[in-house]
Backbone as JSON, one array per atom type, in Angstrom:
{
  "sequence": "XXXXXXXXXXXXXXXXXXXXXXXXXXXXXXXXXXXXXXXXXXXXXXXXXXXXXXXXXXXXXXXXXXXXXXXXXXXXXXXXXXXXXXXXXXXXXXXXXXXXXXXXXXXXXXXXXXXXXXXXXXXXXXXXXXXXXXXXXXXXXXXXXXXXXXXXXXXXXXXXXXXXXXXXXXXX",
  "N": [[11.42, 5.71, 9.09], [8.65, 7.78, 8.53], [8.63, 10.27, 7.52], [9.06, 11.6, 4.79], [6.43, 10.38, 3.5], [4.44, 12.1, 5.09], [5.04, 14.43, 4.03], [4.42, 14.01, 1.52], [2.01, 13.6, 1.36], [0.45, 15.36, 3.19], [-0.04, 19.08, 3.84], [0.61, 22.74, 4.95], [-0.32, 23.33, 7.76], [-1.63, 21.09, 8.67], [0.32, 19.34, 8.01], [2.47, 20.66, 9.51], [0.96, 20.26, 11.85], [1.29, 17.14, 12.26], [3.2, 15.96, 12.25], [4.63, 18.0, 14.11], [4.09, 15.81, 16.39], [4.29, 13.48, 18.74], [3.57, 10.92, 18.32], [2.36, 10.06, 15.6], [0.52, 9.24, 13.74], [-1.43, 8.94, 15.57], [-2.06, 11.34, 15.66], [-2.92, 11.89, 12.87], [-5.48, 10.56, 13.31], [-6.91, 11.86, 14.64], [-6.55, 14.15, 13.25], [-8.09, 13.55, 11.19], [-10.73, 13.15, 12.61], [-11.35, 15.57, 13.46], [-11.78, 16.86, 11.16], [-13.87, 15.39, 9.96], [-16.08, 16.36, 12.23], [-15.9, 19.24, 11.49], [-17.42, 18.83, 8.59], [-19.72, 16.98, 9.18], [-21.17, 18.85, 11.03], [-21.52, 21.41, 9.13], [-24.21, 21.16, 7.88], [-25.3, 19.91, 4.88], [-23.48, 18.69, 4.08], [-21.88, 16.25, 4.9], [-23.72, 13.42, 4.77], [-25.37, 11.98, 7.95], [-25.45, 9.25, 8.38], [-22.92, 7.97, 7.22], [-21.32, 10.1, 8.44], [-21.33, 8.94, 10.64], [-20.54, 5.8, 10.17], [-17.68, 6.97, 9.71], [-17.17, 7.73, 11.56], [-17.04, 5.12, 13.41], [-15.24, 3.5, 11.95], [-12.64, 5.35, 12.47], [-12.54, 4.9, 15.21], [-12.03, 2.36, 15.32], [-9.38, 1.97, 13.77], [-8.32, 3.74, 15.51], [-8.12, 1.76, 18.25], [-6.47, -0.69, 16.9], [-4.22, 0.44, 16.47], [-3.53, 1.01, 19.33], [-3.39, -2.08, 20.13], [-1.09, -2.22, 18.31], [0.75, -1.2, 19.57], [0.76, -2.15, 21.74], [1.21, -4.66, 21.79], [4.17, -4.2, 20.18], [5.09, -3.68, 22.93], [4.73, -5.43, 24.44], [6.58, -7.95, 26.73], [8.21, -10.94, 26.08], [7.0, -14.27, 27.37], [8.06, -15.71, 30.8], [7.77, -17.79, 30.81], [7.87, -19.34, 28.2], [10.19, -19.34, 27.37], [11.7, -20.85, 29.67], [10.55, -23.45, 29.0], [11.01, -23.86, 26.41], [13.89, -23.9, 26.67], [14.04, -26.47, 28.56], [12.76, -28.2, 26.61], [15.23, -27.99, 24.66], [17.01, -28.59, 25.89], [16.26, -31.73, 26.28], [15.86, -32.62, 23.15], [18.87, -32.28, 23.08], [19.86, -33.82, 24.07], [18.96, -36.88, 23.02], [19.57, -36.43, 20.56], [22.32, -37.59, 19.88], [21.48, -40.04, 20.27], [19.52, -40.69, 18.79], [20.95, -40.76, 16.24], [23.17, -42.3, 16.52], [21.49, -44.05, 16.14], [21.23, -44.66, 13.93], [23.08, -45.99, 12.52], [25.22, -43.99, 11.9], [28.61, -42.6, 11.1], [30.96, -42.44, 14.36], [32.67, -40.39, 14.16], [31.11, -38.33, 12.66], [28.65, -38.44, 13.66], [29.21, -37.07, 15.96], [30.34, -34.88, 15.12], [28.04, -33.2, 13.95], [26.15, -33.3, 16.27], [27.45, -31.37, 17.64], [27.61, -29.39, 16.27], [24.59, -29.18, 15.75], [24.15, -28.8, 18.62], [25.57, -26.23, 19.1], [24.48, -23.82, 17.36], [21.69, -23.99, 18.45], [22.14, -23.74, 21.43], [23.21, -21.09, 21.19], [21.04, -19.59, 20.09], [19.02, -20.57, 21.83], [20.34, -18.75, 23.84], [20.16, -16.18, 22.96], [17.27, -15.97, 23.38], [16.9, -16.19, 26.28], [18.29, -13.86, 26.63], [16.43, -11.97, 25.11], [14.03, -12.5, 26.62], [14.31, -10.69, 29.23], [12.63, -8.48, 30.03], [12.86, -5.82, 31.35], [15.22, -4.73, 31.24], [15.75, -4.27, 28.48], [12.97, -2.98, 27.97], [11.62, -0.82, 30.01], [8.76, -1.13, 32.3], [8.03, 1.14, 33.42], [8.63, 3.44, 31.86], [7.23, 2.89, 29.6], [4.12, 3.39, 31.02], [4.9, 6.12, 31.6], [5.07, 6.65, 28.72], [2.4, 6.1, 28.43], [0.82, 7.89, 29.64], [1.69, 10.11, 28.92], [0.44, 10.08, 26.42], [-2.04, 9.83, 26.74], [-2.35, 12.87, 27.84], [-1.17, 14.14, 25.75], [-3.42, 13.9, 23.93], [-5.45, 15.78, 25.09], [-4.21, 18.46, 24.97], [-2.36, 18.63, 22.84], [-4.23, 19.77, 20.56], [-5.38, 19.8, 17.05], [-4.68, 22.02, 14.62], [-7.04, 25.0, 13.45], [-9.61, 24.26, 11.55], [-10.02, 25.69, 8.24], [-11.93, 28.33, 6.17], [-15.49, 27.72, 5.08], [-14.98, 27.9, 2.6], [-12.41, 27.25, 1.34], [-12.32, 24.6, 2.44], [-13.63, 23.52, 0.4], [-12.67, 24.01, -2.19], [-10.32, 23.34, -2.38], [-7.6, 21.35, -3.42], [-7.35, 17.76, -3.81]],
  "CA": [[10.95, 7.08, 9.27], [7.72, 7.95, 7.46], [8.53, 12.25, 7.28], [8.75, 11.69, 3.48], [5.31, 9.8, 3.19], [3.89, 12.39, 5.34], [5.4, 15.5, 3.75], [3.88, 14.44, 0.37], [-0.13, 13.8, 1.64], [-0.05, 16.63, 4.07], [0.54, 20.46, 3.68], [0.51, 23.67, 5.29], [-1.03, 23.57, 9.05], [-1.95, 19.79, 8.74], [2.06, 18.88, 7.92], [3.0, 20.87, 10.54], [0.7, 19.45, 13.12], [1.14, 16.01, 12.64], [4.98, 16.85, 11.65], [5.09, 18.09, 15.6], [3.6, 15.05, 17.37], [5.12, 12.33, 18.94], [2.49, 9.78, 17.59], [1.76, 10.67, 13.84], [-0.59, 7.78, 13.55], [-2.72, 9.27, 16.34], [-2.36, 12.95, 15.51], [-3.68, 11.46, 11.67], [-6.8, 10.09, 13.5], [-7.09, 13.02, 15.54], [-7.17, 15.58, 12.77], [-9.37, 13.2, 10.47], [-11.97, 12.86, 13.14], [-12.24, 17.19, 13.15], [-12.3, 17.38, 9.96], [-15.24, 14.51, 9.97], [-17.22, 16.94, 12.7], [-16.52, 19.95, 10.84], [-18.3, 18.79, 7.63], [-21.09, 17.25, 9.94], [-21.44, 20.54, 11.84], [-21.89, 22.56, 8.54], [-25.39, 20.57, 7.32], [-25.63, 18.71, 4.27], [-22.11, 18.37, 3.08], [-21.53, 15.12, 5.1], [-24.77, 13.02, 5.7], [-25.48, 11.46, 9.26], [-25.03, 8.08, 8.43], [-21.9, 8.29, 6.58], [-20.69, 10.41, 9.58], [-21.27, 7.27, 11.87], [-19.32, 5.22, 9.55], [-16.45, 7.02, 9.51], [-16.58, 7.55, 13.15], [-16.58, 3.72, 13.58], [-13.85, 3.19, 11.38], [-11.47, 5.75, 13.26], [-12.48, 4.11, 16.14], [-11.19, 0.48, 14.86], [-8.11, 2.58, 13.09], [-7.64, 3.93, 17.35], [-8.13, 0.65, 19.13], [-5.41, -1.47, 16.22], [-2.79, 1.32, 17.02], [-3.02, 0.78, 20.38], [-3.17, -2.72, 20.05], [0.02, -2.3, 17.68], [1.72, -0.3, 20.64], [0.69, -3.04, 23.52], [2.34, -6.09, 21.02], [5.62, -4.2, 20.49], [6.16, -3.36, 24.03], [5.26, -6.32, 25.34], [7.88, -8.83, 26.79], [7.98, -12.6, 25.95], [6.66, -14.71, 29.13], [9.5, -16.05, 30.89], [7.78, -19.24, 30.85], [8.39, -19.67, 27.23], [11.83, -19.35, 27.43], [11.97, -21.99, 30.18], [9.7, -24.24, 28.48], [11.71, -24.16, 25.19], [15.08, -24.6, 27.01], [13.58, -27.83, 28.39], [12.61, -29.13, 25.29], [15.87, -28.18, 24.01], [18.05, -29.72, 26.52], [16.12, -32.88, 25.92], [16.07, -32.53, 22.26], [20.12, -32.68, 22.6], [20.34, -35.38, 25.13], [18.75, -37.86, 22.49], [20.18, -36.2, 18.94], [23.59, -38.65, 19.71], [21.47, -41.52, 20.69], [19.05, -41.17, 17.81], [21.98, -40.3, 14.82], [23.82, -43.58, 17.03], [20.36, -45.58, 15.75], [20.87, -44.58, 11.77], [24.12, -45.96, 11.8], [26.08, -43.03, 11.36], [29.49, -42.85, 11.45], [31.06, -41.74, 15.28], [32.74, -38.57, 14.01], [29.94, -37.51, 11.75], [27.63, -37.8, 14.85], [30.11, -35.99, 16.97], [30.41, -33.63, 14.56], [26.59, -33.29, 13.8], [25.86, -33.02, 17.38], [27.98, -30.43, 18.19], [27.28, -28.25, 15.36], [23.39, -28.51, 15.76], [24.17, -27.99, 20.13], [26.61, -24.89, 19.03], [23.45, -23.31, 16.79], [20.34, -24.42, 19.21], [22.11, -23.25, 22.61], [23.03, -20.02, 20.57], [19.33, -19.12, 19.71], [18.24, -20.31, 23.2], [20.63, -18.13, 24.82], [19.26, -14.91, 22.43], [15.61, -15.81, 23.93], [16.94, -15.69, 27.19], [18.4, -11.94, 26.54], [15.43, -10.91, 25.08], [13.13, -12.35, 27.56], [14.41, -9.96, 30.45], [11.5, -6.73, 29.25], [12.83, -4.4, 32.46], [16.75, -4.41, 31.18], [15.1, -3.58, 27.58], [12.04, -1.57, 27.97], [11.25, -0.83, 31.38], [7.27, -0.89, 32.47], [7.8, 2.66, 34.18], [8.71, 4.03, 30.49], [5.35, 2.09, 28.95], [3.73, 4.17, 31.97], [4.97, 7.31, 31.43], [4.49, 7.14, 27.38], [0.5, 6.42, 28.16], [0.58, 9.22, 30.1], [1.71, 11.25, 27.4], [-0.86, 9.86, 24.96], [-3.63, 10.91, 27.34], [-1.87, 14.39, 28.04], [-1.31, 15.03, 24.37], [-5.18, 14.16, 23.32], [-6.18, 16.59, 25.64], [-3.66, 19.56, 24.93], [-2.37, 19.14, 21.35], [-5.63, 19.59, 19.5], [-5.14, 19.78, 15.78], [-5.17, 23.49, 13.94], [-8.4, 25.17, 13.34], [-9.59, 24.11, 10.39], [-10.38, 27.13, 7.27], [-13.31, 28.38, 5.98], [-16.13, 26.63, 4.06], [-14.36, 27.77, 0.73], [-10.94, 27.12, 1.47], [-12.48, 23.41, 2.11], [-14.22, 23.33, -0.63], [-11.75, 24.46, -3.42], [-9.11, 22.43, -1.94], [-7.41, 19.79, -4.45], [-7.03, 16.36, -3.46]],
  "C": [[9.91, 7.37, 8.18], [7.71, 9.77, 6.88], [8.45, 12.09, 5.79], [7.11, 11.45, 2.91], [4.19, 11.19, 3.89], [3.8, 14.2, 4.75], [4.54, 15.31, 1.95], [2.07, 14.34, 0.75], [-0.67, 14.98, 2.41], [0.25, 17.71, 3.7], [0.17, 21.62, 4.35], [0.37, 23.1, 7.18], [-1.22, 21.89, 9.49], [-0.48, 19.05, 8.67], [2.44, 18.93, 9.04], [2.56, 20.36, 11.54], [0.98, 18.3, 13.47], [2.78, 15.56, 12.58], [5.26, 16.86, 13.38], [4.64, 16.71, 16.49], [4.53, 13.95, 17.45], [4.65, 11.2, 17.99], [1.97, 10.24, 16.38], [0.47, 9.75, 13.95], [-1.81, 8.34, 14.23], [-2.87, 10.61, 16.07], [-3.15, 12.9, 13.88], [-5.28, 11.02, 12.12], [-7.64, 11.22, 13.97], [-7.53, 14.05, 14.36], [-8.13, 15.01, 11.54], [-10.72, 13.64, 11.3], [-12.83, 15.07, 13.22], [-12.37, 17.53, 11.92], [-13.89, 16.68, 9.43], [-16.67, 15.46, 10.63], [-16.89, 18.3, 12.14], [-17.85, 19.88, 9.43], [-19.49, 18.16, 8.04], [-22.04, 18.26, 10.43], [-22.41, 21.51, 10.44], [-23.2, 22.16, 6.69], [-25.02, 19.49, 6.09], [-24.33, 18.11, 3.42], [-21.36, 16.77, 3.45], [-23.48, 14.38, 5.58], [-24.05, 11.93, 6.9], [-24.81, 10.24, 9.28], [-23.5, 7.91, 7.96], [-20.49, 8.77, 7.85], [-20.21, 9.04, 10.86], [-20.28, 6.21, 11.28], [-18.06, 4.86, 9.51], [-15.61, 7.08, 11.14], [-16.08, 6.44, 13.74], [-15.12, 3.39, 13.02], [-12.74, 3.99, 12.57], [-11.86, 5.2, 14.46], [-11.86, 2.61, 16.44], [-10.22, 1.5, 14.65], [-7.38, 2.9, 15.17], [-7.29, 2.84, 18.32], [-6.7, -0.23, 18.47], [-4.37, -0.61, 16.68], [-2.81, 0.95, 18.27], [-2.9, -0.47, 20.57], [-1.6, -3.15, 19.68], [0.99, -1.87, 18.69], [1.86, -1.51, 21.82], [1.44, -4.07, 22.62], [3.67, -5.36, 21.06], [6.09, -4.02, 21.56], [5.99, -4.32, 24.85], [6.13, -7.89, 25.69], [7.3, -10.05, 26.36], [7.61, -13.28, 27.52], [7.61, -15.42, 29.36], [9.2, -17.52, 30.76], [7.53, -19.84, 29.57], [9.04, -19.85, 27.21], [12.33, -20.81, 28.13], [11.48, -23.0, 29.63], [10.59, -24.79, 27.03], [13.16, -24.56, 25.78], [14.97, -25.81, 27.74], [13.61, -28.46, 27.34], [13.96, -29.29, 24.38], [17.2, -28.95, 24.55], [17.82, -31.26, 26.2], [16.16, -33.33, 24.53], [17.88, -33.02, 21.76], [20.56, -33.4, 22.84], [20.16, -36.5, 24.29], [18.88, -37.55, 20.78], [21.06, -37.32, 18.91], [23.13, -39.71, 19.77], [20.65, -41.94, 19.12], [19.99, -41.23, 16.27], [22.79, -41.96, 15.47], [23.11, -44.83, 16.43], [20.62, -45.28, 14.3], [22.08, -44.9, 11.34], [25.31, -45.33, 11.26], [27.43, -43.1, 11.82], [30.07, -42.05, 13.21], [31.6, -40.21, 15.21], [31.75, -37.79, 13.54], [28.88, -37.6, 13.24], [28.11, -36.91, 16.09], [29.85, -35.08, 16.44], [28.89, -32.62, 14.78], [26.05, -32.97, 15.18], [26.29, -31.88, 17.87], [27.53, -29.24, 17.59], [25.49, -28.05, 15.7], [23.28, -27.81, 17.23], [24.71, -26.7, 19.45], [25.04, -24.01, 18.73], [22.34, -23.3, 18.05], [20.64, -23.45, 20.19], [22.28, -21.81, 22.31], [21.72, -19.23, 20.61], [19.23, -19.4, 21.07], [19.16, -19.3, 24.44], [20.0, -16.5, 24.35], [17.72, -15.34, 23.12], [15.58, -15.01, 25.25], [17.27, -14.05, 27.54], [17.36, -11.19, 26.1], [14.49, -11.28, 26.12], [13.26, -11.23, 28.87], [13.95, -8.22, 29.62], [12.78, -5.74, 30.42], [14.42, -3.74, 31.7], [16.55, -3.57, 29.66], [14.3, -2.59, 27.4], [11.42, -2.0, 29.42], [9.13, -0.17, 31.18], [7.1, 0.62, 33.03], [7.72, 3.68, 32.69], [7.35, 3.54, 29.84], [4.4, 3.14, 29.88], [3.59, 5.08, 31.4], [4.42, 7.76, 29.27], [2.52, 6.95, 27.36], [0.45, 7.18, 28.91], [0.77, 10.07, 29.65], [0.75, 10.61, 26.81], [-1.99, 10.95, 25.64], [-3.51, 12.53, 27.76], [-1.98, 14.75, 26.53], [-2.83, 15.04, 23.67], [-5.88, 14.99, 24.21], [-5.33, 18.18, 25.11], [-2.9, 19.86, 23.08], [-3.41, 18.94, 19.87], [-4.91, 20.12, 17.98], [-5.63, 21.43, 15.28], [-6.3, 23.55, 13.36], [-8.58, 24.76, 12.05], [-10.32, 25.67, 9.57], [-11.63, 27.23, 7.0], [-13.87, 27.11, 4.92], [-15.59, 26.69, 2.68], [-13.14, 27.6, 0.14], [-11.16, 25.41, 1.71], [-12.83, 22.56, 0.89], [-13.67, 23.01, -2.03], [-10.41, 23.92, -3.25], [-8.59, 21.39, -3.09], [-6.85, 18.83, -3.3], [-6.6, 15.68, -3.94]]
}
């Protein structure tokens, strides 16, 4: 939970807005980018170029978040899963034959065998539970939250910002 991190950089109107949003991250880009075209807007307090800059940047800063959003929600391909439980079935089929070539004693490769199968099929059965996305996070939910994104950048615009001397005299 970042409410601490955001309760000490933000205050008043700016707390609260980004305080109410689902997406902090984007309601942070959101009320940078008006505060960027107010001080454009009001002549020489931001120059042009500078402006472009920063616009670029929140533009990379917008695209990595959503990037960051499409990696956590999306599933593993199932044909990893199968692909690795191949390799690992065959992997166990020739552990006894190769531990059989080094001489080892028959319990110690019993043993040894069993214990690395117990571990291996373990882990490959966690792949298989996470590979199934719909039982986890269903694609209709992924849906409906980008349909909120694009609903909230249209309807929860960021509080007006204050006058020029209330910007001005501001500490930072």
């Amino acid at each position: 939970d970042d409410t601490d991190i955001i309760e000490i950089m933000l205050h008043g109107d700016d707390y609260d807005y980004v305080k109410s949003q689902r997406k902090k991250p984007a309601a942070n880009i959101a009320r940078i980018r008006q505060v960027v075209a107010n001080l454009s807007s009001r002549g020489n307090l931001l120059p042009i170029a500078a402006h472009q800059q920063i616009e670029t940047n929140l533009n990379e800063m917008n695209y990595i978040l959503g990037m960051c959003e499409r990696l956590r929600g999306s599933p593993i391909p199932p044909v990893y899963t199968s692909h690795s439980s191949r390799l690992l079935a065959f992997y166990l089929f020739f552990l006894p034959i190769a531990l059989h070539g080094a001489k080892l004693n028959t319990m110690v490769n019993i043993l040894v065998t069993s214990t690395v199968g117990y571990a291996m099929l373990g882990l490959d059965e966690i792949s298989h539970l996470l590979e199934q996305p719909f039982s986890l996070m269903p694609i209709h939910q992924l849906s409906k939250n980008m349909m909120l994104d694009v609903a909230d950048s249209f309807v929860c615009q960021p509080p007006i910002l204050g006058t020029k001397t209330e910007l001005l005299t501001e500490e930072f």
